[in-house]
C-alpha positions, 0 to 999 in steps of 0.5 A: 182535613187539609184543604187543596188548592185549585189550579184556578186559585194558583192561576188567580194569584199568578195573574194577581201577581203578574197582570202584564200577563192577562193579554197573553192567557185570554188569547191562549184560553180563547185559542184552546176555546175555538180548537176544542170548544170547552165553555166550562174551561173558557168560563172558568178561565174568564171567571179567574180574570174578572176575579183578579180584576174585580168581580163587582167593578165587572158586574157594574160595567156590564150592567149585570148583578154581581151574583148574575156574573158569578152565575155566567161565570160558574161552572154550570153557566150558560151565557148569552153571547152578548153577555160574554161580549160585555164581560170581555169589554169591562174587562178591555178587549172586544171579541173579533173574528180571527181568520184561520188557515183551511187545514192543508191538503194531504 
């Protein structure tokens, strides 16, 4: 039986070969998260980057095992925030509010 690509491994050999693109894709994943608040789409985009950047090199800055990020990571994770905070420092950035604007007045 033919095996399947998944869009996470065509997003992982992408950023693998274009990592100048990550900054880009987790403002975008982030955006999509704050309009429709799909964690399992936002973890499974996180899980995609710290794939491409190292899931054992994340797991030992965040001072998490590697099977615990995998766990975070999954599809049926469920992270603290505190955990996704430091995920997203191994990884180089910082989670910071961002003002939106009110919806205009129709």
């Amino acid at each position: 039986m033919r095996k399947f690509r998944t869009l996470d491994e065509f997003e992982e050999e992408y950023l693998r070969k274009h990592p100048e693109e990550i900054d880009d894709y987790l403002t975008e994943i982030f955006q999509e998260y704050a309009e429709d608040n799909d964690s399992g789409a936002l973890l499974a985009s996180l899980r995609v980057v710290a794939r491409v950047r190292g899931i054992s090199e994340i797991a030992e800055q965040t001072g998490m095992t590697r099977r615990g990020l995998q766990k975070a990571l999954s599809s049926n994770g469920n992270p603290r925030l505190e955990n996704v905070n430091s995920i997203m420092k191994a990884l180089g950035y910082s989670l910071t509010p961002q003002k939106i604007m009110p919806p205009a007045a129709e």
